[in-house]
Every structure is written in C-alpha cells, then in structure tokens.
C-alpha positions as a Markdown table, in Angstrom:
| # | Residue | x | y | z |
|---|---|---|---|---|
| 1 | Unk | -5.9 | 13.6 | 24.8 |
| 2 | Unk | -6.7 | 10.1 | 23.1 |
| 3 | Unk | -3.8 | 7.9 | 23.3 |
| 4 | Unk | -3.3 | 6.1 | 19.8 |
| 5 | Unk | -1.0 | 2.9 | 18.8 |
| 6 | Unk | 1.5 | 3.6 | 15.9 |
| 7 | Unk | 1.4 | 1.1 | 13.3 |
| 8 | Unk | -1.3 | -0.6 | 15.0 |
| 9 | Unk | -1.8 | -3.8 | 12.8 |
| 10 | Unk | 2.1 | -4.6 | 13.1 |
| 11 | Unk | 2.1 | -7.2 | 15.9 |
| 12 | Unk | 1.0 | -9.4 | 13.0 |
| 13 | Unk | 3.4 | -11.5 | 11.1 |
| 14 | Unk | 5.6 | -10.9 | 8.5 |
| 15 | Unk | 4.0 | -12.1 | 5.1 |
| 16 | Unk | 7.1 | -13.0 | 3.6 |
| 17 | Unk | 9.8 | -15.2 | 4.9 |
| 18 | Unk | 12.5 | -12.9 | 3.8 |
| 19 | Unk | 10.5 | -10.0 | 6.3 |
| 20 | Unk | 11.4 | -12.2 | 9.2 |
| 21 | Unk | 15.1 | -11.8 | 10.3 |
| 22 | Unk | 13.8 | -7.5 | 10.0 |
| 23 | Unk | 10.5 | -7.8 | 11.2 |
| 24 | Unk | 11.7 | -6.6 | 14.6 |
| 25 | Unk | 13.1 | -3.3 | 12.9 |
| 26 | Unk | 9.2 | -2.7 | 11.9 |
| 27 | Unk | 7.5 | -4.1 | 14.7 |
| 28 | Unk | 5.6 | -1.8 | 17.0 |
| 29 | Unk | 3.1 | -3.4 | 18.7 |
| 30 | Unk | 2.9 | -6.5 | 20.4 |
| 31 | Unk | -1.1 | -6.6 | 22.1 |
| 32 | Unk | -3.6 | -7.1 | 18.8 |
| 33 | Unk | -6.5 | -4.4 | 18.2 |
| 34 | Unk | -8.6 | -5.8 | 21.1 |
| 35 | Unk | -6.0 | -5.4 | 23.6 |
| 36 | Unk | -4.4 | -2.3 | 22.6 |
| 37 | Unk | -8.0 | -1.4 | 22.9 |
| 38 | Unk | -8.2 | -2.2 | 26.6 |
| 39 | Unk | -5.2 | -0.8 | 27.6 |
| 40 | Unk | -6.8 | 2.9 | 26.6 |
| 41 | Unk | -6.0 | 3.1 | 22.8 |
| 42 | Unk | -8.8 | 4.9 | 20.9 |
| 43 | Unk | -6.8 | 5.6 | 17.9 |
| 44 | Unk | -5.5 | 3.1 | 15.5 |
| 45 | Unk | -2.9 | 3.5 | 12.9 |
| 46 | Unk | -3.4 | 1.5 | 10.2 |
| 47 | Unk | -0.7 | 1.6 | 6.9 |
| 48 | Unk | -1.9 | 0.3 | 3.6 |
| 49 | Unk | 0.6 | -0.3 | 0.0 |
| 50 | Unk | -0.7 | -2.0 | -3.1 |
| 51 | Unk | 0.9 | -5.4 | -4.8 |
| 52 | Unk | 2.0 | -5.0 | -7.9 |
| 53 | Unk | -1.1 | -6.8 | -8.4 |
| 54 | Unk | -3.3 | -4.0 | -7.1 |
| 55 | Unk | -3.7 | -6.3 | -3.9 |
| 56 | Unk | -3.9 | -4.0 | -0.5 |
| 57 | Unk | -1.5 | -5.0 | 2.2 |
| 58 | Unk | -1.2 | -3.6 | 5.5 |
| 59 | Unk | 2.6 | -2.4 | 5.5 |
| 60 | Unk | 5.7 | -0.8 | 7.8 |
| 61 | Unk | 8.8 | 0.3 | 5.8 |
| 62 | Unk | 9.6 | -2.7 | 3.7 |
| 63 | Unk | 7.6 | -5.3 | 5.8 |
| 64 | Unk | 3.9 | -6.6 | 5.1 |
| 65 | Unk | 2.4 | -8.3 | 7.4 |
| 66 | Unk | -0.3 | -11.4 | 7.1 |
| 67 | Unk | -3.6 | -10.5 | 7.3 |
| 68 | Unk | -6.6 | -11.5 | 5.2 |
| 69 | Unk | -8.8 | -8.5 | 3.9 |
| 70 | Unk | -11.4 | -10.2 | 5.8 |
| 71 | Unk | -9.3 | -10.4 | 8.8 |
| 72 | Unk | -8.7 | -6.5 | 8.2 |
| 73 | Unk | -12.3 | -5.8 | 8.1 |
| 74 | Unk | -13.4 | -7.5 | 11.7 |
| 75 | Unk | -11.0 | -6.0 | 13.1 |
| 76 | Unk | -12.7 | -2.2 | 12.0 |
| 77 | Unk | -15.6 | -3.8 | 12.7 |
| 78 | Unk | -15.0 | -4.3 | 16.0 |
| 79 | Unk | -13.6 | -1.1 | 16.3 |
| 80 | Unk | -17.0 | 0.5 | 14.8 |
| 81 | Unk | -19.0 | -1.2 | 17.1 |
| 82 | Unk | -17.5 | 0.3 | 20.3 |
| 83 | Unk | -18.0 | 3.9 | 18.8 |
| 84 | Unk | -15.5 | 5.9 | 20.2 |
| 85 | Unk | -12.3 | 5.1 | 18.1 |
| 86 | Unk | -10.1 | 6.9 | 15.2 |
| 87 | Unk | -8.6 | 5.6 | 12.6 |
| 88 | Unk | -5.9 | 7.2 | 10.8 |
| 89 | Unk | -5.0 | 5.6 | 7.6 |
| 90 | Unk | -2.0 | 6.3 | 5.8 |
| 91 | Unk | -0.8 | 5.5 | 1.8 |
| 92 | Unk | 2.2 | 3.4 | 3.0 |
| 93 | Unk | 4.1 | 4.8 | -0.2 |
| 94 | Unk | 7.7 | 5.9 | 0.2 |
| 95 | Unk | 9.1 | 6.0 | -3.1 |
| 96 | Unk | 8.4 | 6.6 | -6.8 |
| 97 | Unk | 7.8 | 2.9 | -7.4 |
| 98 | Unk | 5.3 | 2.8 | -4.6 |
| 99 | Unk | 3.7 | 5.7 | -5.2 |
| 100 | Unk | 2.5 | 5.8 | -8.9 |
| 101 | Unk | -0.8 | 7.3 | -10.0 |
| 102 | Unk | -2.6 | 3.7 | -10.0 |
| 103 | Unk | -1.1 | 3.2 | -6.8 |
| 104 | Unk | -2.6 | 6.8 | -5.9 |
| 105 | Unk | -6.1 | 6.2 | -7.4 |
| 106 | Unk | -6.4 | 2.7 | -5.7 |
| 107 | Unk | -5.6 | 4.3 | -2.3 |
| 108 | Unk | -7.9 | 7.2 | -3.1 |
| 109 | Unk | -11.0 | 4.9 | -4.0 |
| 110 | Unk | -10.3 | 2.5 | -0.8 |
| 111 | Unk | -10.6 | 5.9 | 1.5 |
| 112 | Unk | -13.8 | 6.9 | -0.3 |
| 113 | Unk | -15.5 | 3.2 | 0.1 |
| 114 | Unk | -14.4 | 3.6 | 3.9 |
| 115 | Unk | -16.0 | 6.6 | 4.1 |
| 116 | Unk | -18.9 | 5.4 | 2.4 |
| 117 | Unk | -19.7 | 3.4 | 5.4 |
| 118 | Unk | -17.7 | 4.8 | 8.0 |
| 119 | Unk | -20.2 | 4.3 | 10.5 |
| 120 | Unk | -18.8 | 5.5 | 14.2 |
| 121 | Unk | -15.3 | 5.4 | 13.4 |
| 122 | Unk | -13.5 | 9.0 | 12.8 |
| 123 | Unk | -11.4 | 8.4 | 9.5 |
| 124 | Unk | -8.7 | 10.7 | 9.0 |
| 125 | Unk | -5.4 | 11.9 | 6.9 |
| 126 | Unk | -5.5 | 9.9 | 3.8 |
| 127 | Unk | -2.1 | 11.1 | 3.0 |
| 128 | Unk | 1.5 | 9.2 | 1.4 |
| 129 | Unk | 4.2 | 9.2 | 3.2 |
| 130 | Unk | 6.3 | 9.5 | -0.5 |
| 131 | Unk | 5.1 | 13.5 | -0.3 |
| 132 | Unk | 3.0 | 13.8 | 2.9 |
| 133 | Unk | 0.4 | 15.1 | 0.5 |
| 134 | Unk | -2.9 | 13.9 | 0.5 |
| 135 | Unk | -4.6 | 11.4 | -1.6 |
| 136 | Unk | -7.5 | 11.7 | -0.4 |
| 137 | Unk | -9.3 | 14.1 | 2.4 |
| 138 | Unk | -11.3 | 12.8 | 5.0 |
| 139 | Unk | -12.2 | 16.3 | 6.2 |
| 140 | Unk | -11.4 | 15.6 | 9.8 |
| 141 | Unk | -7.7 | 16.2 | 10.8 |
| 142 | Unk | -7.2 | 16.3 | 14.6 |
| 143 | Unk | -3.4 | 17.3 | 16.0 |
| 144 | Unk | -1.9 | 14.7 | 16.8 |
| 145 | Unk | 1.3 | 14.5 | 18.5 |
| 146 | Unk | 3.8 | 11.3 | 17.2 |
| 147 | Unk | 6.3 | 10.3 | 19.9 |
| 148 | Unk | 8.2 | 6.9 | 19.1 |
| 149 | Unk | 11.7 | 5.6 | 18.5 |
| 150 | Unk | 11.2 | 6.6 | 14.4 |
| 151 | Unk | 10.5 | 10.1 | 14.8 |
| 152 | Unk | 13.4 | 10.8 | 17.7 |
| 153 | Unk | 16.6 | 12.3 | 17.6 |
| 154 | Unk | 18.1 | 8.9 | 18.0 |
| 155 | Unk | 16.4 | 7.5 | 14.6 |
| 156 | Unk | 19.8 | 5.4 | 13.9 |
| 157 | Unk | 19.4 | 4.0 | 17.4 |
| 158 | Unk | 15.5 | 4.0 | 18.5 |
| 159 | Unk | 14.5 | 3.6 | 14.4 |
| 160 | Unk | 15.9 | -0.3 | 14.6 |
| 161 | Unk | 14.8 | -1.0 | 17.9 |
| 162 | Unk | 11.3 | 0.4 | 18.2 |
| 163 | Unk | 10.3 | -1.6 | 21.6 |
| 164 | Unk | 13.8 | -0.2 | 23.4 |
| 165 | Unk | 12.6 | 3.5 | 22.8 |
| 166 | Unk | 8.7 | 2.0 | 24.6 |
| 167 | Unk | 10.9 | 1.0 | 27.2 |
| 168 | Unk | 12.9 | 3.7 | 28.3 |
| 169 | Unk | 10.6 | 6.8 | 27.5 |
| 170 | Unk | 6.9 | 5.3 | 27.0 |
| 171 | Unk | 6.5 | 6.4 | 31.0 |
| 172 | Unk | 7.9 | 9.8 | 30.7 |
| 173 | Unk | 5.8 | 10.5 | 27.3 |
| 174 | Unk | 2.5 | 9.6 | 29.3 |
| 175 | Unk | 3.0 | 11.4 | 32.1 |
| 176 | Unk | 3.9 | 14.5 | 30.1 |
| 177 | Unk | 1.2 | 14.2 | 27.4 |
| 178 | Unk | 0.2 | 16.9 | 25.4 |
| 179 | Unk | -2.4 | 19.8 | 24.1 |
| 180 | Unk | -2.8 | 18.1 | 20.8 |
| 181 | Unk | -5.9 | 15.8 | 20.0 |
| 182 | Unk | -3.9 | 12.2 | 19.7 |
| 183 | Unk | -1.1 | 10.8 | 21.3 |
| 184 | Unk | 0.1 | 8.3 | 18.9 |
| 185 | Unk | 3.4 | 6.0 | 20.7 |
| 186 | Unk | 5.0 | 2.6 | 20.3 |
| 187 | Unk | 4.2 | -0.3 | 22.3 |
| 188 | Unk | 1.0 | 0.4 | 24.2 |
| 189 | Unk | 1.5 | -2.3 | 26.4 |
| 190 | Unk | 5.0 | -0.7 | 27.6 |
| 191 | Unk | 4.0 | 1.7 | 30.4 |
C-alpha cells in the first residue's frame, strides 16, 4: 500500500484575499511536498483549474492557492528525482463554467506535455471532477482507496473541518489500511 496526501499542494496560501477567512474549509495539508515526502507519502495529489485567462492554478473547491508555475515545476522535479512517487492529477472542474471544452482541451494538452517527459513519476487519472470522466488517459490507473473528512458520512461536519477528521480517525485509517494500490488521506503529519 502507498500512502498518498490529498490535495497535496494545499498547505500553500490562498491566492486571493477573499480565499482567506475559507481557506481552512480547503486546507488539507499542512507539511510542503518535501515533508509529506518524509513522513512516507509516495503519492501526491495535485488539482489543477484554468483562469479565465487560460492561466493554470493549482485549486480545492473555490480556493487557489499561490504558487508560481515555476514553483509547481520544482516541486515535480524533486519528486522525479527520487523515483519512486505518483502523481495523480485531477481537472479541478466542478461546474459547467469550469468545465468548458477550452477548459477541457487546455487540461488535456497540459497531461500530454507531462507525459511527454514524465520521467520516473507514475502519472495517472486525468479525469474532472464536473463528470468524473476523463480528459485525458494516462494509461495507468492504480486502486486507490480515498479516506478523508470530504468523502465521509459526516461531509456536513468533517467536509468544513478537514484537519478534525486527521485527528480523530487518521490513526485508525493507518492501522487498518487496505488491499487497494494508494491510500490517499488528509493531513499526513496527523498520525
């Protein structure tokens, strides 16, 4: 079982100052990509949406977070470079104004440039999360298994408060594991 961080990139800050006051909502990570790497994380969840502009952003819900593309790219570098790591990017699209067919085709050709020189990270899903369907297909498709506050029975509860979920179950969830490929959880630093 590899253990994965969801929403890797979001211990970042908010890029807007609106984002702020619900950044915490969206949050769910607090180590960066090297430390979440140390504490065992060999999959990385990383969320892209377009500007209206065309500009990537690396996104959660309604928050974007600050990061420059060249910040973005050492940070896969670095993950490259240790060769062991996934990535699983997703089409942070979840609506019909998100998800347009530019927005589609912009998402598509980003995937097939990081395949292009995917070196020794395992790429993977290339879908939206407006239809789940894939924009583009990496090929590879491990099982992974998603346990965090979002995807609980508690979403009204553990869906705002992403870190309280880490804290009361993160334990429990590593202990028990699972038969699928990736264990993807909130709060990797939470044990």
């Amino acid at each position: 079982m590899i253990l994965g961080s969801h929403n890797s990139w979001s211990y970042l800050p908010p890029r807007k100052w609106w984002m702020r006051p619900i950044a915490f909502t969206a949050r769910c990570q607090s180590a960066d990509i090297r430390k979440q790497y140390e504490l065992g994380v060999r999959c990385f969840d990383l969320r892209i949406r377009f500007t209206d502009e065309g500009r990537m952003v690396i996104a959660h819900g309604i928050v974007e977070y600050k990061v420059s593309g060249a910040e973005l790219y050492r940070d896969l570098r670095w993950i490259d470079e240790q060769g062991d790591s996934y990535v699983r990017i997703l089409h942070e699209a979840r609506n019909e104004r998100q998800y347009t067919k530019f927005y589609a085709s912009l998402f598509h050709d980003l995937c097939k440039n990081i395949e292009v020189i995917r070196g020794h990270i395992h790429w993977w899903c290339g879908r939206n999360l407006y239809n789940w369907e894939k924009d583009y297909d990496f090929g590879d498709d491990p099982k992974c298994y998603e346990k965090y506050g979002s995807v609980s029975g508690k979403k009204w509860l553990y869906g705002w408060w992403p870190w309280l979920y880490a804290r009361l179950h993160n334990r429990e969830i590593r202990e028990q594991g699972t038969d699928n490929d990736i264990l993807l959880i909130d709060y990797v630093d939470i044990k």
